[in-house]
Legacy VTK file of the C-alpha trace (Angstrom):
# vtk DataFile Version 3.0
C-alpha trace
ASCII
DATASET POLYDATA
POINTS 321 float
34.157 -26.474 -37.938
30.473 -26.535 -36.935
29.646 -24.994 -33.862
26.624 -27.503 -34.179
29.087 -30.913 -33.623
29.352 -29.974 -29.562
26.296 -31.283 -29.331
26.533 -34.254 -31.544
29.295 -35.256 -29.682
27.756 -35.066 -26.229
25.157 -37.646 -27.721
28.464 -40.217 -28.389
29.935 -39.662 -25.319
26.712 -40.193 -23.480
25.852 -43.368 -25.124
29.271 -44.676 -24.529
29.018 -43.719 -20.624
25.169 -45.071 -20.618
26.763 -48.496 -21.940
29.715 -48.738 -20.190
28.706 -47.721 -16.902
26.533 -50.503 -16.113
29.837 -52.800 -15.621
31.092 -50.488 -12.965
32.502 -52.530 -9.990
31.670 -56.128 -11.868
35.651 -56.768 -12.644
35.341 -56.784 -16.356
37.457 -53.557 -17.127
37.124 -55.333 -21.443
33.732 -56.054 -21.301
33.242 -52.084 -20.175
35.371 -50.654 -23.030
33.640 -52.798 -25.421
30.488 -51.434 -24.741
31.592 -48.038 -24.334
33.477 -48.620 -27.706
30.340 -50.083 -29.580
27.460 -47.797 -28.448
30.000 -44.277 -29.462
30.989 -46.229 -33.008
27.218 -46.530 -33.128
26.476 -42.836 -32.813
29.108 -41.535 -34.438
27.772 -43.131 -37.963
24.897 -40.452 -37.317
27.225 -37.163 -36.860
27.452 -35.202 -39.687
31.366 -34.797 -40.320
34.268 -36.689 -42.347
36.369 -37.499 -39.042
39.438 -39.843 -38.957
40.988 -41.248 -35.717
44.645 -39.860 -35.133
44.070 -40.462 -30.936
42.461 -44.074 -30.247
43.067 -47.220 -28.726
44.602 -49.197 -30.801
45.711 -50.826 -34.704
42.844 -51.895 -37.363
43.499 -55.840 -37.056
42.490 -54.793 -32.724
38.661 -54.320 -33.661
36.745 -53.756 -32.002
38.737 -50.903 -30.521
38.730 -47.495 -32.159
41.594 -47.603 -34.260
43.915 -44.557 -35.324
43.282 -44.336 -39.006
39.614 -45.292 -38.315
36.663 -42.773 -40.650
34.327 -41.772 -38.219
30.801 -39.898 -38.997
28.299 -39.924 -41.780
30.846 -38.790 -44.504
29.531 -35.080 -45.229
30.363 -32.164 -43.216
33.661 -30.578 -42.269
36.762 -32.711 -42.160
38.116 -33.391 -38.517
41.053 -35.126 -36.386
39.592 -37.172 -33.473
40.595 -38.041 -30.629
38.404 -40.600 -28.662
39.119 -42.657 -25.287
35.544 -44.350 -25.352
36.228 -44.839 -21.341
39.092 -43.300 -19.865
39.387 -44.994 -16.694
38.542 -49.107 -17.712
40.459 -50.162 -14.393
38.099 -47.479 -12.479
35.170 -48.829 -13.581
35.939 -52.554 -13.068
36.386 -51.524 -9.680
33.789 -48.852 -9.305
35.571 -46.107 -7.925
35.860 -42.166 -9.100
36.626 -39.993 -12.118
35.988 -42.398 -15.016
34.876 -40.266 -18.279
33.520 -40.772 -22.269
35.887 -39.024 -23.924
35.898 -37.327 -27.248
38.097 -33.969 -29.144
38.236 -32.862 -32.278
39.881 -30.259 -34.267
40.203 -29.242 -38.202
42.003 -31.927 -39.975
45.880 -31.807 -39.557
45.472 -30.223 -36.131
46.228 -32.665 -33.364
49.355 -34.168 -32.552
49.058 -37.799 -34.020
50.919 -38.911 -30.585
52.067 -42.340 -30.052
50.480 -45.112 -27.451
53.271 -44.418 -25.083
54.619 -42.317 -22.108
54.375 -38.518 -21.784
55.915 -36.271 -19.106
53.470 -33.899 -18.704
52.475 -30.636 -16.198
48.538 -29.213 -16.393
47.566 -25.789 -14.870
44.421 -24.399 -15.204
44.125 -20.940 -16.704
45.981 -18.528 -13.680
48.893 -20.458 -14.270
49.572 -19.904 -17.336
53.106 -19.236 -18.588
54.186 -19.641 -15.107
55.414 -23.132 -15.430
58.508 -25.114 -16.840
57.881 -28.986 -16.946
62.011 -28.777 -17.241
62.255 -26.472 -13.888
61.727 -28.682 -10.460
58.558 -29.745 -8.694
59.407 -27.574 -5.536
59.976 -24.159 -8.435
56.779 -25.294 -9.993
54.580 -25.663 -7.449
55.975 -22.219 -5.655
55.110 -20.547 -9.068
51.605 -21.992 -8.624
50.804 -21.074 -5.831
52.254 -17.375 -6.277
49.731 -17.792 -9.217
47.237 -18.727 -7.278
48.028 -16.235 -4.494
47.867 -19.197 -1.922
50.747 -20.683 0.055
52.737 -23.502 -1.105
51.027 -26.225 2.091
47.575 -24.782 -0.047
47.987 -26.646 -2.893
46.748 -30.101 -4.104
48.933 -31.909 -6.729
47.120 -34.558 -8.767
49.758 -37.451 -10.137
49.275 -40.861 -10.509
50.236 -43.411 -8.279
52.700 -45.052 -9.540
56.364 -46.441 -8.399
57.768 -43.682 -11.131
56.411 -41.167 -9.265
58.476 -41.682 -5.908
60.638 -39.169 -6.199
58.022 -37.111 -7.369
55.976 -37.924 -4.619
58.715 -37.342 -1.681
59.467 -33.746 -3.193
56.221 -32.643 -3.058
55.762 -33.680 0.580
59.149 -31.985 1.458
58.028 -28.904 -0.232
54.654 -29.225 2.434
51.747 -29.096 -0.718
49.017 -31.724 -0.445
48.760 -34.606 -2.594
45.849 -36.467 -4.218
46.998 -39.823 -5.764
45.029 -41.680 -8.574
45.262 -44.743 -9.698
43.968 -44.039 -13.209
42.265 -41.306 -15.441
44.973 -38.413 -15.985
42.275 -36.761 -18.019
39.949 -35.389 -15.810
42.842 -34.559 -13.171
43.946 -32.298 -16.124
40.718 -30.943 -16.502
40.128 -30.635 -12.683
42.812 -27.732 -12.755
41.045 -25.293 -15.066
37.896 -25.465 -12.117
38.521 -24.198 -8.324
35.661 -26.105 -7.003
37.461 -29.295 -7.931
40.147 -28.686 -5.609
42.998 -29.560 -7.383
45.644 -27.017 -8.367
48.087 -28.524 -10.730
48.707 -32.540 -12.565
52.435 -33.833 -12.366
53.922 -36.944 -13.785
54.004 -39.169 -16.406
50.922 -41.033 -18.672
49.737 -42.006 -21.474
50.682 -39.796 -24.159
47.396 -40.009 -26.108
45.584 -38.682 -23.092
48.030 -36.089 -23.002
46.418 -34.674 -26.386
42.803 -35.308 -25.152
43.749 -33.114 -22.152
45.459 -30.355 -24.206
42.013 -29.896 -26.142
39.824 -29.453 -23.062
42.475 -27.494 -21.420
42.671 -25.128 -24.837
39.299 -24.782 -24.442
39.456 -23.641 -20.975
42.369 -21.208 -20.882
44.713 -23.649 -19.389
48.067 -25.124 -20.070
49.715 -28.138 -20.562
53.192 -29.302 -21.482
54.144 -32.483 -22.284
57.586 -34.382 -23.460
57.562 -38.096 -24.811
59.331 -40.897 -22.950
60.231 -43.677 -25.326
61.239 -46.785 -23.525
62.791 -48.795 -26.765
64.135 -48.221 -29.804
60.247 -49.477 -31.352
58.539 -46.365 -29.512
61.034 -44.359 -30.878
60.678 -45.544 -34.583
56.836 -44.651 -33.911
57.313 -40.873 -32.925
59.380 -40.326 -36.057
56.935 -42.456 -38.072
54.100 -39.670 -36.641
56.922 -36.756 -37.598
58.052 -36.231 -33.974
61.795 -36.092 -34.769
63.121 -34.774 -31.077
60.838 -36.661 -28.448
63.264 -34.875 -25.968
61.628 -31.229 -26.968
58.921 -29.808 -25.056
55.329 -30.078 -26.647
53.090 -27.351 -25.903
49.424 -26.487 -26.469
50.488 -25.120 -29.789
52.605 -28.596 -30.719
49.586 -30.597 -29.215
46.083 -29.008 -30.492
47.187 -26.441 -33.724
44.756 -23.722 -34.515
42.192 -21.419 -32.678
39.283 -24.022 -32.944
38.683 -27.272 -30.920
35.967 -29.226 -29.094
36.027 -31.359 -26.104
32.813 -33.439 -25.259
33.071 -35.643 -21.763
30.482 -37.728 -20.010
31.096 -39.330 -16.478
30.854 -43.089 -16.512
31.521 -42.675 -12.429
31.001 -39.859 -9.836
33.805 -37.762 -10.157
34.552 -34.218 -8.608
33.632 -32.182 -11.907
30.877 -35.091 -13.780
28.406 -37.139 -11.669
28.280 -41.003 -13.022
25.679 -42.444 -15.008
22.765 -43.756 -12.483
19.480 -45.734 -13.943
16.463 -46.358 -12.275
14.409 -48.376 -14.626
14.167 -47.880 -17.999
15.859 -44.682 -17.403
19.125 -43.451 -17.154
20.459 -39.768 -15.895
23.742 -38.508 -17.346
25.615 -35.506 -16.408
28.665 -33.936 -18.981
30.480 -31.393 -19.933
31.387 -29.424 -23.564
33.240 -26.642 -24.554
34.547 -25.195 -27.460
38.075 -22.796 -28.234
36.996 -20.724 -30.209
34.270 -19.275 -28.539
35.584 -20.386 -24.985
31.982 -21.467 -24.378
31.402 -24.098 -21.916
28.337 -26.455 -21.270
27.493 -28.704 -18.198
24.631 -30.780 -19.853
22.390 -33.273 -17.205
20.556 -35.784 -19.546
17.354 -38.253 -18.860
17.159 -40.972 -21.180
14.292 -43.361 -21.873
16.557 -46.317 -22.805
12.975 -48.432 -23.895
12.991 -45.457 -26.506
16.400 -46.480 -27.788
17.337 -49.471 -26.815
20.893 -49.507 -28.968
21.137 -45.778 -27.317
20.838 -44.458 -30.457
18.119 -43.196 -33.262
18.717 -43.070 -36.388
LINES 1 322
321 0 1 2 3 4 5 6 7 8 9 10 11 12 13 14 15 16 17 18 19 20 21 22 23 24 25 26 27 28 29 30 31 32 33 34 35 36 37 38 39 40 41 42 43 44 45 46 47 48 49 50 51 52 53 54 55 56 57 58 59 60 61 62 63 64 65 66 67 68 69 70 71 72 73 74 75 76 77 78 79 80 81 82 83 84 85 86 87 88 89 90 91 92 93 94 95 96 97 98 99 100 101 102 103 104 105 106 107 108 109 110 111 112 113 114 115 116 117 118 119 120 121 122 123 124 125 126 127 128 129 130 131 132 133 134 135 136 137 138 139 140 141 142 143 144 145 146 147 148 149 150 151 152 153 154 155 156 157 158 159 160 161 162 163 164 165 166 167 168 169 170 171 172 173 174 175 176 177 178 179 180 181 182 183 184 185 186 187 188 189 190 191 192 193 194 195 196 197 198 199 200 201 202 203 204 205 206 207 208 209 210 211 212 213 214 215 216 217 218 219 220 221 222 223 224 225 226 227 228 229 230 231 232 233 234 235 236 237 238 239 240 241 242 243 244 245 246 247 248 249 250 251 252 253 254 255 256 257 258 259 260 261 262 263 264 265 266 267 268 269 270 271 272 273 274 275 276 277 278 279 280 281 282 283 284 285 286 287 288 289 290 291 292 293 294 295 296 297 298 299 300 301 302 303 304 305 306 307 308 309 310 311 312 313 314 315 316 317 318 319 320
């Protein structure tokens, strides 16, 4: 894979932010993805690389979505899986609040876990807690391994999981066990992420989500040394039909980072869309707009923070060709 695509894909998650963001807190979570969805189609016809989608949002007849199946890129360079969530986080930006991202991850072809649009059970740890954790073991024995990890106290820790009635029992252990709790309403991705970076403040991700963003998590966290382990949670006999159409024949097994992102060699490329505690959102001022993201690659185990300026009267479709 070309060490050369991390930036090429910083340039289609920035036009998808650029384009997306300017819906944040107008109550038009569709109209956002669209955009978001339109402007990174856009640039991805100019990235050199044969890429299909095996993570996106939807079926071919749901155009204009990014469908899984989908050819992405100019058709010559190396042959990639991608997984794309044009903007993870359409509820956050229809209401304008924090950690919405442009998402992309790829990996040599064959490589990613073609996982269904359904729910995954999943834990995240950034890279001290690694091989520490069980998502089968208990939230009070996880979070005491983390923080031994961590060498901080149990009432040190901040758990990131969404908020969601599934999670009450969830929620009420961690309390009892005295760790601190951060609930979000969307955008499991960049609580993943968060883990792998102390200054974020947040130590591990519990609960269940979408299963897709499971896998774009597992890249970034691959790329960062981190962990994540994940187990699928079909709710009807349909979603289970899917994972064994995909090849997962046991959805009660444990997926790890090997199971979710194969090989030595991945890249994750994210852009905020809105402030979050790792990415700043997009902000314009005239025919300007300021971007701030983030790539990194496995192999290498390099990692970019990129702040962009871009003269939007210079390309007005946020892209040239």
């Amino acid at each position: 894979m070309e060490r050369s695509l991390s930036m090429e894909l910083v340039r289609v998650t920035e036009a998808a932010a650029l384009a997306s963001a300017r819906w944040m807190g107008r109550g038009n979570k569709d109209a956002a993805d669209k955009a978001a969805t339109e402007a990174m189609r856009d640039v991805f016809d100019t990235v050199p690389m044969k890429g299909t989608v095996v993570i996106g949002e939807g079926e071919m007849d749901e155009a204009p979505m990014l469908y899984i199946g989908e050819k992405l890129g100019n058709g010559y360079g190396p042959r990639v899986d991608v997984a794309v969530d044009p903007l993870e986080g359409t509820n956050i930006v229809a209401n304008g609040e924090w950690n919405a991202l442009a998402v992309i991850a790829i990996a040599d072809n064959g490589n990613l876990l073609h996982a269904p649009d359904m729910y995954m059970d999943k834990i995240a740890v950034g890279p001290e807690s690694v091989g520490k954790v069980d998502i089968n073991a208990s939230v009070t024995d996880n979070l005491k391994a983390v923080a031994k990890a961590k060498n901080k106290d149990v009432d040190d820790l901040v758990v990131a999981i969404l908020k969601r009635e599934r999670h009450r029992k969830h929620i009420e252990e961690i309390r009892v066990a005295g760790a601190r709790i951060k609930l979000i309403g969307d955008g499991d991705v960049a609580a993943a992420i968060n883990t792998a970076f102390d200054n974020t403040g947040i130590d591990i991700l519990l609960g269940a989500g979408g299963a897709p963003e499971g896998v774009l998590a597992a890249v970034a966290l691959k790329c960062l040394g981190g962990e994540l382990q994940g187990k699928l949670l079909p709710q009807n006999e349909e979603e289970l039909r899917r994972c064994k159409k995909m090849g997962i024949d046991n959805v009660n097994r444990v997926l790890t980072m090997d199971d979710l992102v194969r090989g030595d060699d991945a890249i994750f490329a994210a852009t905020g869309v809105t402030d979050g505690e790792l990415l700043k959102g997009v902000q314009y001022k005239g025919a300007t707009g300021k971007t701030q993201s983030v790539v990194m690659r496995a192999k290498s185990g390099t990692v970019r923070f990129i702040d962009g300026k871009h003269m939007l009267t210079k390309k007005p479709d946020l892209v040239i060709r």
